[in-house]
Phi, psi and omega in degrees: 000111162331129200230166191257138149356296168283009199254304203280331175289297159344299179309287195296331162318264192339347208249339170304149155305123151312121163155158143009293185269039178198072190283141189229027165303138177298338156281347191288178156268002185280292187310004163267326180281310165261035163274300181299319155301340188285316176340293174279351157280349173281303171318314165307313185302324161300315161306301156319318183288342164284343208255343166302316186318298175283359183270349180262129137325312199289327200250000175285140171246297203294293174261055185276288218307330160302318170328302177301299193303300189276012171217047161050059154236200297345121183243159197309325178305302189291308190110169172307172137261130172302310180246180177322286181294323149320301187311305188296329169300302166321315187282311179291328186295313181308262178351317163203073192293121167272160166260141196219168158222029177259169169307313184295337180278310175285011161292283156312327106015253171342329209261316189301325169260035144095350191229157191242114156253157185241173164219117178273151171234104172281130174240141191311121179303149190227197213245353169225039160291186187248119207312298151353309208276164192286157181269103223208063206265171169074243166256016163266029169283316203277351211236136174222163192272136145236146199254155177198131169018034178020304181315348171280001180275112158252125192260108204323138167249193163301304174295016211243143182284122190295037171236331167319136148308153188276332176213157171206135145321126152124191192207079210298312206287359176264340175283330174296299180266349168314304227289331198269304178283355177283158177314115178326295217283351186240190207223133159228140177223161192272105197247119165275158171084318212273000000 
């Protein structure tokens, strides 16, 4: 709680000796001599109640940008953020992101940035596989698909620039972040449309 000047002149009163010679008038000079002490104790005190403020992500101004720093943003994935409340948003999401290697997490993954995907995994053909399945020897053990939306294909327009490709491929901020949280040893890659 934020404290006032006179809350801190009070204090220091109260810490005075009872008697005659220790006038507490409001005009007086002892009471003018701790009102210039109380000023900066109020300031300090104000400070602290602020600095409760700043040790939260959600509620920092002051030290966001340490905030920023020590949880590597802006980082490529995310993008700029425009207000305040973006920034603070990255940062408590950064904070208090788990990390996982499962399918379900990089589902979810997906679904928080907005897109609904399925993960193909390829597994090494065996002697009791299915005549059908694909032949996926080797270092395509390590490698899994994520399929995603056809809406991410854009396609040239009337309004589109003669130097634009006439169609593309990709998603950066979701290939962007497959690519930064998946397990170092392994490889993904990406399919529109399916």
């Amino acid at each position: 709680m934020r404290a006032t000047i006179d809350q801190y002149l009070n204090n220091l009163r109260s810490l005075m000796p009872k008697g005659k010679a220790w006038a507490r008038e409001n005009e007086a000079g002892l009471t003018r001599l701790l009102r210039a002490f109380a000023t900066p104790l109020m300031r300090v005190h104000n400070r602290a109640v602020d600095l409760i403020d700043e040790v939260d992500p959600r509620t920092s101004v002051e030290l966001l940008p340490d905030w920023e720093r020590v949880c590597g943003l802006p980082d490529p994935c995310s993008g700029q953020p425009e207000s305040l409340a973006e920034r603070r948003d990255q940062v408590v999401a950064k904070l208090a992101a788990r990390g996982g290697q499962s399918i379900p997490f990089f589902v979810e993954l997906a679904s928080n940035l907005g897109y609904v995907v399925t993960i193909t995994e390829f597994r090494p053909f065996r002697c009791i596989s299915k005549c059908n399945d694909p032949l996926t020897q080797g270092d395509w053990r390590f490698v899994w698909q994520v399929n995603a939306p056809a809406e991410t294909i854009r396609t040239m327009t009337v309004n589109s620039g003669c130097s634009e490709p006439l169609r593309t491929w990709g998603n950066a901020p979701l290939e962007c972040n497959f690519n930064r949280l998946k397990p170092a040893h392994t490889k993904v890659i990406f399919t529109y449309g399916a």
